[in-house]
N, C-alpha and C positions, 0 to 999 in steps of 0.2 A: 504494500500500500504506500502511495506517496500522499503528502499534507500537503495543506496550505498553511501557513501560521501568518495571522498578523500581530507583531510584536507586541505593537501600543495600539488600543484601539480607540483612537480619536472620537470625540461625540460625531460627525460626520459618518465615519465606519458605522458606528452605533445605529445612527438612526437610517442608514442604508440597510438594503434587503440582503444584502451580502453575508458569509455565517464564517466567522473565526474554527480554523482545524478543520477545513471541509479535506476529504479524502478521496483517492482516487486509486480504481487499479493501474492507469496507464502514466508512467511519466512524461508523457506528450501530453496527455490531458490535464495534466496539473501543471503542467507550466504554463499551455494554453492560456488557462485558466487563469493562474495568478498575473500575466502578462497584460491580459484583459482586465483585470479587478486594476491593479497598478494603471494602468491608459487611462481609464473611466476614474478613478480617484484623485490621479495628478489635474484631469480635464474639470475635474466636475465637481470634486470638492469646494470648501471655501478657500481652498489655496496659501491656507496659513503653513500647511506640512508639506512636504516631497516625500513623495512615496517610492522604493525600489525593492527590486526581487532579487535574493539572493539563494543558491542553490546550496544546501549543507546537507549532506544524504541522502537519504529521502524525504526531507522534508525543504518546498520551496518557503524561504521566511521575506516577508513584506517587510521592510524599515520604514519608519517613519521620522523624520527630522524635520526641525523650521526651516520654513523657507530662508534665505538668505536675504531674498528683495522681495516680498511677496505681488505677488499679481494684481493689476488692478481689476477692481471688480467686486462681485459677491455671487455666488451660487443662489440667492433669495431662497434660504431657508429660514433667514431673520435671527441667527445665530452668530453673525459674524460682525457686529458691532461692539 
C-alpha cells in the first residue's frame, strides 16, 4: 500500500473535501494523486502556505511552508483576512 500524508493540515486542507493518509495499491496512483491535491492546493488555497510532495517509501508526504511573498488575492472563503 502506498499513502498520502499531509504533514500540517492547514484550516484550508480542513475545510476541503480532501482526506489526510488516503491509500492506495498503485504507486502511480498515489503520486497521481498527491500531484493533483498539491496543483489544486498551491492554485486554490488562500495562498498563505506552499504546498510540495515528497517521496519517503511508500508513503508520498505533502509539506506545507509560508509563503515567502504571498499571492495577491483570496480564494473567498472569508478566512483569509
Amino acid at each position: 500500500m502506498f499513502t498520502i500524508n499531509v504533514e500540517k493540515e492547514c484550516g484550508c486542507f480542513q475545510r476541503s473535501p480532501y482526506e489526510n493518509n488516503m491509500q492506495f495499491g498503485s504507486k502511480d496512483d498515489a503520486l497521481l494523486q498527491a500531484q493533483l491535491m498539491v496543483n489544486h492546493m498551491n492554485s486554490k488555497f488562500c495562498q498563505k502556505h506552499e504546498f510540495e510532495v515528497r517521496e519517503d517509501g511508500n508513503t508520498f508526504a505533502i509539506g506545507v511552508d509560508m509563503r515567502t511573498q504571498p499571492r495577491s488575492g483570496c480564494c473567498g472563503g472569508g478566512h483569509c483576512s
